[in-house]
Every structure is written in structure tokens, then in C-alpha cells.
N, C-alpha and C positions, 0 to 999 in steps of 0.2 A: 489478469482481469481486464477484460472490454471494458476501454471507458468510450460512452458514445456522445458522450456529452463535452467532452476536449479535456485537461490536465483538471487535476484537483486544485479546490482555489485553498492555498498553505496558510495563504496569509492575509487572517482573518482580522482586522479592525472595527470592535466594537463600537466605537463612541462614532463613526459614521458609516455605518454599515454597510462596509466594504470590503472586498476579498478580492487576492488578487492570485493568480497561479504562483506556484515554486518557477524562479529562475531555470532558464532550458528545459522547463517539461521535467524536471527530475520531481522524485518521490524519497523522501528521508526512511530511512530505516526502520524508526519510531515508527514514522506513519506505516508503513510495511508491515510490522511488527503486532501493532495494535488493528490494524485491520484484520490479521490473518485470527488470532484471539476474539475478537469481537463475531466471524463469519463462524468459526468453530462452536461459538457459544450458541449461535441464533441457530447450526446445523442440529445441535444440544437438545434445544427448546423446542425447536419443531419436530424434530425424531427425521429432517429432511438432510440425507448427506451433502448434495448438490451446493449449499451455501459453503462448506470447506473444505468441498471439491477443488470449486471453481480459485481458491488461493491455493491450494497443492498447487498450480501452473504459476504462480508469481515464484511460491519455494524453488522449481524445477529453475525457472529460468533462473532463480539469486545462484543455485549453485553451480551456474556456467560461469559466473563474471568472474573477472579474473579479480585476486587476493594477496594480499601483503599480510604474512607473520599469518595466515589463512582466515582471518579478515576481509569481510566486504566492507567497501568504502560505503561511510555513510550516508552520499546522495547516492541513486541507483536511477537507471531508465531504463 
């Protein structure tokens, strides 16, 4: 997924409403994870494939990265 706006802000602090990027531009697995579910569901709701589409290209690239015990590490870029 195109982000055009720079890295996602991971880490989010309530009490002064602040967010800041994941260390090196990475994205957690979780976040990966829960994104791909959440565009699948909105693709669901609108009857539009194109929102889980566009994370089939995140799935494509997880299964380039190289793997231990066939394991992705759980920061990814």
C-alpha cells in the first residue's frame, strides 16, 4: 500500500495528543494484519474489490521476506 502521507504514526499517546512513527519506518505484523481484515471488510461492505485488492500487494511482498522456522519477523518494511 501507497502511503503518501510518510510512515504510520505507531505510537500513539493519549493524554497529549501525540503520535509518533514506528522506529526505521517499520510496520508490526499486528498492524499488517489488522489492516489487511479491516480493507477486506470495507471491500465486504461496499461490494468494491479494489480496498483488498490494494493489501493482496502488502500479502505479495510479506511472502518475499525472508523467514526463520517459515516465520515473518514481526517488524516488516
Amino acid at each position: 500500500m501507497v502511503r503518501r502521507n510518510g510512515p504510520n504514526k505507531v505510537d500513539v499517546v493519549l493524554r497529549d495528543r501525540s503520535a509518533h512513527p514506528a522506529l526505521d519506518g517499520l510496520s508490526s505484523m499486528a498492524e499488517v494484519s489488522t489492516l489487511q481484515l479491516e480493507f477486506n471488510f470495507l471491500s465486504a461492505l461496499t461490494g468494491d474489490p479494489k480496498y483488498a485488492m490494494e493489501l493482496m500487494k502488502v500479502l505479495e511482498h510479506i511472502k518475499t521476506l525472508p523467514k526463520v522456522n517459515r516465520l515473518v519477523p514481526i517488524y516488516i518494511k
